[in-house]
C-alpha positions as CSV (number, residue, x, y, z in Angstrom):
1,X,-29.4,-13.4,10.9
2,X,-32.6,-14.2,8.9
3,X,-33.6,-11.7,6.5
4,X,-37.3,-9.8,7.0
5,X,-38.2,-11.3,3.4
6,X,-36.8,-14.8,4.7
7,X,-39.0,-14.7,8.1
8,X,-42.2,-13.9,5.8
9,X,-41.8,-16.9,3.9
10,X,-41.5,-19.5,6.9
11,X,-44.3,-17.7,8.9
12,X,-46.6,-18.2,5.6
13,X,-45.1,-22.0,5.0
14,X,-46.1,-22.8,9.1
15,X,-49.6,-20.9,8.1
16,X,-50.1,-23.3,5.3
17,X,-48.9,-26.3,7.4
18,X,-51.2,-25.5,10.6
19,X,-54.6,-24.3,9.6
20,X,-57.6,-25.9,10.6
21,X,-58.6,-26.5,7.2
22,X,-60.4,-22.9,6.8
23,X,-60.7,-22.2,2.9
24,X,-60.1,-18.5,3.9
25,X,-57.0,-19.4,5.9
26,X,-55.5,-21.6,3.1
27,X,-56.1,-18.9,0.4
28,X,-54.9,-16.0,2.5
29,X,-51.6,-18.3,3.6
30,X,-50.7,-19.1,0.0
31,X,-51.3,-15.4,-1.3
32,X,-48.4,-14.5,1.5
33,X,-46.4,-17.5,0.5
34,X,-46.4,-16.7,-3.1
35,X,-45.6,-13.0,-2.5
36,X,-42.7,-13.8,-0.3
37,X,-41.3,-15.9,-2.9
38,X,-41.6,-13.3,-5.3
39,X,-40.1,-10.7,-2.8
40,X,-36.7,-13.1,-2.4
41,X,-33.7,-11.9,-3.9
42,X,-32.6,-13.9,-7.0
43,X,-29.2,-14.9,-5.5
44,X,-31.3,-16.7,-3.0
45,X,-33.5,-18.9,-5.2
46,X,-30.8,-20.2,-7.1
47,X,-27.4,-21.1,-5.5
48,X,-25.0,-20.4,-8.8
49,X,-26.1,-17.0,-8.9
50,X,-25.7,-16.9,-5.0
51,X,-22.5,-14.4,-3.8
52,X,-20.9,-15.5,-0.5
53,X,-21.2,-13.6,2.2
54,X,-18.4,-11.5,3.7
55,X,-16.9,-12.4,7.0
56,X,-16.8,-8.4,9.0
57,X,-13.1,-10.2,9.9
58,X,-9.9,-12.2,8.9
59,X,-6.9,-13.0,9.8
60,X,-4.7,-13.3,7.4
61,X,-1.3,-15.0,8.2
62,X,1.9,-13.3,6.7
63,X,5.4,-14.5,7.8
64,X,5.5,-14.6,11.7
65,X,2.4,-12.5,12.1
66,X,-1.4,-11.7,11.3
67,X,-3.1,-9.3,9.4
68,X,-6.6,-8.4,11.3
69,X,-8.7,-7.3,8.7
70,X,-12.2,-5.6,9.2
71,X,-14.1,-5.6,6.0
72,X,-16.6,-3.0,5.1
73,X,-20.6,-3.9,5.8
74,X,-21.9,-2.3,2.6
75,X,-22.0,-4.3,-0.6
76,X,-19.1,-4.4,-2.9
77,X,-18.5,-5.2,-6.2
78,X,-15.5,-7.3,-5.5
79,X,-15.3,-10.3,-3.7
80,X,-14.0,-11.1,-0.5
81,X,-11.5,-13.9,-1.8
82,X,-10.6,-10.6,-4.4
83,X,-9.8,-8.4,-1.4
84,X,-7.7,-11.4,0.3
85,X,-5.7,-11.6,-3.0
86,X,-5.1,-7.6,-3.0
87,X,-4.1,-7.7,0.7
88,X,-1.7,-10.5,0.1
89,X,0.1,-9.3,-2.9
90,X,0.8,-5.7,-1.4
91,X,1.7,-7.6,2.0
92,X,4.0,-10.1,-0.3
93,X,5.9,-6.8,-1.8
94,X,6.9,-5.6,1.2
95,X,8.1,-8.6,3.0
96,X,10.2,-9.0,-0.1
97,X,11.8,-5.5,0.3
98,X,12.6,-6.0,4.5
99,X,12.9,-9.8,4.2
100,X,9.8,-10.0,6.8
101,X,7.2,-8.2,7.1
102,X,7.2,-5.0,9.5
103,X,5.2,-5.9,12.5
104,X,3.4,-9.5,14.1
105,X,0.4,-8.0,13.8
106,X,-1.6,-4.9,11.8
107,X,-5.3,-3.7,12.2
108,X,-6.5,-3.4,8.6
109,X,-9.8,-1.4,8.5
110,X,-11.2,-1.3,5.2
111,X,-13.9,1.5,3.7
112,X,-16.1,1.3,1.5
113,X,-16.7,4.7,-0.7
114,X,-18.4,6.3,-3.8
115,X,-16.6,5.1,-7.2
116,X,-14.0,2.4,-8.5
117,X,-10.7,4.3,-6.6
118,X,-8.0,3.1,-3.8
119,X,-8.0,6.3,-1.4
120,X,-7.5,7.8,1.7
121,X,-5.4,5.7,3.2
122,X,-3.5,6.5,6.7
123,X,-1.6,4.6,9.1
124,X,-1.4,4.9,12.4
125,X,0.7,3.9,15.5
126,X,-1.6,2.2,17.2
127,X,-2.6,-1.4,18.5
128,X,0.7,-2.8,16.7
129,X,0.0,-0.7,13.8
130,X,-3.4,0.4,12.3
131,X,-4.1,1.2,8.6
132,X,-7.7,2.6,7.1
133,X,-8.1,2.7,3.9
134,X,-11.3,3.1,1.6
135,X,-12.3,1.3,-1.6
136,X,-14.6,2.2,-4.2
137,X,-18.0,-0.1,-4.1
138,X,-17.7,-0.3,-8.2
139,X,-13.7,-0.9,-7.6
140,X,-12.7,-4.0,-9.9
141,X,-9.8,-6.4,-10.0
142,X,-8.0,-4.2,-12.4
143,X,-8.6,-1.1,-10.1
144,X,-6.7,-3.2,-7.0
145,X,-4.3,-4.4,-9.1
146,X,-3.3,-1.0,-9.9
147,X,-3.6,0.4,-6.6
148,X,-0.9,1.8,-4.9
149,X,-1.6,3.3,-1.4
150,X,-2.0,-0.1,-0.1
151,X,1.8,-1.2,-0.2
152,X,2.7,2.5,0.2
153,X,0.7,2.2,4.0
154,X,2.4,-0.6,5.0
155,X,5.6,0.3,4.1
156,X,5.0,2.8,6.9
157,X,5.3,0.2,9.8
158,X,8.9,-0.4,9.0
159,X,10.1,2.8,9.8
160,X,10.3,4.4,13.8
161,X,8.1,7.8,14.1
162,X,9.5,11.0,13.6
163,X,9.0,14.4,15.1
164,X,6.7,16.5,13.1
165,X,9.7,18.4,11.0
166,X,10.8,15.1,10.1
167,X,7.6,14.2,8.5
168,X,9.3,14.2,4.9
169,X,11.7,11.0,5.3
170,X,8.7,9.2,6.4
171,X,6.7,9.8,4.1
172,X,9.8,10.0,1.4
173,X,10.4,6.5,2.3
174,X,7.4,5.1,1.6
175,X,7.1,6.9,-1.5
176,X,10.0,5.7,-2.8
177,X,10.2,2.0,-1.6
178,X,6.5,1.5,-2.6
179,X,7.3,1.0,-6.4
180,X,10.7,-0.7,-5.9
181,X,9.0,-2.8,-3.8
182,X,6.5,-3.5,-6.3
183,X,8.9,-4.3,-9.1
184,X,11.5,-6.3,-7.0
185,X,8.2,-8.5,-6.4
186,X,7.6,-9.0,-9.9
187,X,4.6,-6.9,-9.6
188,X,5.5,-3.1,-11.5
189,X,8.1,-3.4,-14.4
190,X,11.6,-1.6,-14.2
191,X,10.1,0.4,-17.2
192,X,7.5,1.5,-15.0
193,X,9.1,2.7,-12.3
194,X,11.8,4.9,-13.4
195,X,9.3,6.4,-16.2
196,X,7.5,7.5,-13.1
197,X,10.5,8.3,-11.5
198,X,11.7,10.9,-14.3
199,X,8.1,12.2,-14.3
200,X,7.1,13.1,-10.6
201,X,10.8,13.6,-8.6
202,X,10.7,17.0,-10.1
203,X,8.0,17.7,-7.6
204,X,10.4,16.9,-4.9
205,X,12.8,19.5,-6.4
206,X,13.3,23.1,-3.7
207,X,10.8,26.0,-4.8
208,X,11.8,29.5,-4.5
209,X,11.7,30.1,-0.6
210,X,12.5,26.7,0.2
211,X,14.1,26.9,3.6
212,X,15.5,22.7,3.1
213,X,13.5,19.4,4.0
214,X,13.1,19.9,7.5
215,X,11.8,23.6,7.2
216,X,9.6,23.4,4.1
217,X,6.8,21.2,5.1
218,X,4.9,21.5,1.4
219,X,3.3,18.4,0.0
220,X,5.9,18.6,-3.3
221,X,8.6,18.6,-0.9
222,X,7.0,16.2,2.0
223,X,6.1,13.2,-0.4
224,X,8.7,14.0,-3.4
225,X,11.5,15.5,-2.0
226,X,11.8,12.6,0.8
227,X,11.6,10.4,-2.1
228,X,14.3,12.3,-4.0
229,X,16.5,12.1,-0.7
230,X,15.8,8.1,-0.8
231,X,16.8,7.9,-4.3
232,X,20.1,10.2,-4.3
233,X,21.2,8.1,-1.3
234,X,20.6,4.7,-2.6
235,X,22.9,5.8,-5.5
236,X,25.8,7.0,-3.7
237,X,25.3,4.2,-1.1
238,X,25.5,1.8,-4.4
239,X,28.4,3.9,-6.1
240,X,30.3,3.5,-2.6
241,X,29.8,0.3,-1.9
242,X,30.5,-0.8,-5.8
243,X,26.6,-1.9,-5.8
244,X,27.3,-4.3,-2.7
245,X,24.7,-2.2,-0.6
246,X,22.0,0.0,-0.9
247,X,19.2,1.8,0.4
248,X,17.0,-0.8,0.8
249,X,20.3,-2.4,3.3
250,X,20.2,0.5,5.3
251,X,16.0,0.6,6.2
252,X,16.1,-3.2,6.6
253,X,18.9,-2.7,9.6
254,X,16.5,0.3,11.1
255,X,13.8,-1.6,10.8
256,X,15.6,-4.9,12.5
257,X,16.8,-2.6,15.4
258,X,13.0,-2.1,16.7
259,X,12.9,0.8,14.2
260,X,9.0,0.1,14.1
261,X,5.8,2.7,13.7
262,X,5.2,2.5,17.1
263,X,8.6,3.5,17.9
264,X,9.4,7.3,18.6
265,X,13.1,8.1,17.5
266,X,15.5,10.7,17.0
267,X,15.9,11.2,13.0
268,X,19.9,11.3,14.0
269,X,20.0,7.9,16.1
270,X,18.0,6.0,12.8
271,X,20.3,7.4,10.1
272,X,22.4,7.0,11.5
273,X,22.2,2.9,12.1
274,X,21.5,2.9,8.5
275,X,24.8,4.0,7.5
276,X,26.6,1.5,9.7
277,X,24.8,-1.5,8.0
278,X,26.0,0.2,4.3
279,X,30.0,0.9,6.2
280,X,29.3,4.5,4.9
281,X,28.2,8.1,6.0
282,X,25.5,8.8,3.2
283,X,22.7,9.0,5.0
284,X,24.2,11.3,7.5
285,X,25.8,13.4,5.0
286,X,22.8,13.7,2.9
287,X,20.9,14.5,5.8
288,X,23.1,17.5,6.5
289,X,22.9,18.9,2.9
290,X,19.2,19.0,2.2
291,X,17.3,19.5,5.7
292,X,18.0,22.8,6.4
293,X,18.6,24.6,2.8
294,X,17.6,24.3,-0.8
295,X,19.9,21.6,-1.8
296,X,18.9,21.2,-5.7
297,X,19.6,17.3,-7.5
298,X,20.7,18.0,-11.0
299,X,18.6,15.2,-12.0
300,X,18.8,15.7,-15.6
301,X,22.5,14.5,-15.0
302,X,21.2,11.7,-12.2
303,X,18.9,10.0,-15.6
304,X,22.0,10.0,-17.5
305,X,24.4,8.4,-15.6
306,X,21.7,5.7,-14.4
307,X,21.1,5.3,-18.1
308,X,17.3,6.3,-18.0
309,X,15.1,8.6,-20.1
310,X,11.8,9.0,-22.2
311,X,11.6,9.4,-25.6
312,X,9.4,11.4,-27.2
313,X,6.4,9.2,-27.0
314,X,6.8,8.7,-23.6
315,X,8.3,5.7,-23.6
316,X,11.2,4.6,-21.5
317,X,14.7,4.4,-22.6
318,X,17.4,2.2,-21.1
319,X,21.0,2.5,-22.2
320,X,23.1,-0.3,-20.3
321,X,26.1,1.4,-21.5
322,X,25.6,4.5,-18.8
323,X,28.0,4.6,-16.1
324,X,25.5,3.9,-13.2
325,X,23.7,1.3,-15.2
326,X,23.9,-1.6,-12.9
327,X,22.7,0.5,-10.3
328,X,19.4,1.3,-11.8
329,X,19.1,-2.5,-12.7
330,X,19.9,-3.4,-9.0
331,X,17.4,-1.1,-7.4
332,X,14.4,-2.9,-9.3
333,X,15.7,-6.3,-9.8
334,X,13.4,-9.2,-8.8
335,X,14.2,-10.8,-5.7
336,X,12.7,-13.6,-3.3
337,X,13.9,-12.0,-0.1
């Protein structure tokens, strides 16, 4: 489409080239010409300032599917080769973490919004899967690579839907995986994530009145305490199976069964196929324990035996000497696939 200030300056260049030769004409012609060039955007008059424009779509090719991405109209500060990049990288994680990625193809709709943040991300069941998410005009390279929500979202599509009391191992999951994900990808460091760890699963810990996961639909216990369940079970899975299998063994066999967003499944039937790719009950087990009373994790104890802590400056503290130790290295050990 040709801009308003474009179509001034080729009516007043035909002006120029088509007047009978009127002094008037000419003057008046070149007056318009001069004040369109003047109006023209700098980017325009000289190419190496020039930013390219952004295609409203892609399609972005990851593993065996596509990635349909609409990007937002408004101008943003970051490129749409930066975008790509940030797309790609969180896409990348969690291929890594289910050895493909979730589903052939996703509807990526992306927002633009006030500030520099990653936000309000949801995904939904639809069309093969369907994510919106918003990003901050003023939002950098550093803000993206920082970001978050973007992996969490996606991790979404590899798990089947739940009924609404069931919310909490949805979003648990993706809570949980996201950073794992992240590190096993080269992308967070092991320090990272389990000084996160120790600071927010707290949140996921049973408040007075807590009637178990199933029953206490709070945002501390939705988002945290699913994640606690994920972690708690990929230890014992790991201590069972002398760190042979783990969590990550048991969502990859759901997810491999058509256990997919757009799937609606019984929270029995799916833990229950995870614990037959580990050759153990945990998931079942666990599942019986926390969903429908306050099952505290003394997680004090949990740190200690994976050999994990913060020091007084905030600074992570391995000891490789702890009796779970390998576990905790296994969880967030790089991998390819």
């Amino acid at each position: 489409m040709v801009s308003q200030k474009t179509s001034i300056l080729l009516r007043s260049l035909r002006g120029l080239k088509s007047n009978g030769g009127s002094v008037a004409s000419t003057i008046r012609c070149a007056a318009l010409f001069i004040l369109a060039i003047l109006a023209l955007p700098v980017a325009l008059l000289n190419p190496l300032h020039a930013r390219p424009a952004k295609s409203p779509n892609l399609l972005l090719k990851v593993d065996e599917g596509v990635i349909d991405v609409s990007l937002p109209d408004e101008e943003m500060k970051l490129s749409q080769q930066e975008l790509e990049h940030w797309i790609k990288t969180c896409a990348n994680a969690v291929s890594r973490y289910y050895g493909h990625f979730p589903v052939h193809h996703l509807t990526l709709k992306i927002r633009s919004g006030r500030g520099s943040s990653v936000r309000h991300g949801v995904t939904y069941p639809a069309n093969g899967g369907l994510i919106v998410i918003t990003v901050g005009q003023e939002a950098g390279v550093e803000d993206l690579n920082n970001d978050w929500m973007l992996t969490h979202e996606m991790i979404h599509l590899a798990f089947p839907s739940m009924a609404d009391n069931h919310h909490w191992i949805e979003e648990g999951i993706s809570t949980y995986v996201e950073p794992v994900a992240r590190a096993q990808a080269g992308w967070l460091s092991p320090e990272e994530v389990w000084r996160d760890f120790i600071r927010d699963m707290p949140q996921g810990e049973p408040k007075p009145g807590d009637q178990g996961l199933d029953y206490t639909p709070t945002w501390g216990r939705t988002y945290w305490g699913g994640a606690l369940f994920c972690l708690v079970a990929d230890v014992r899975i790991r201590e069972r199976t002398k760190n042979r299998k783990g969590l990550q063994d048991a969502l990859r066999a759901i997810w491999k069964d058509g256990g997919v967003i757009t799937e609606d499944w019984e929270i029995e039937k799916t833990l229950s196929l995870g614990d037959k790719a580990t050759g153990t009950d945990v998931l079942m087990s666990l599942y019986r324990e926390m969903r429908d009373k306050p099952a505290a994790v003394d997680l004090d104890e949990l740190w200690k035996k994976l050999g994990a802590g913060v020091k007084g400056d905030g600074a992570i503290q391995f000891n490789d000497h702890a009796v779970d130790s390998a576990l905790r290295q296994a969880i967030t050990a790089a991998r390819d696939r």
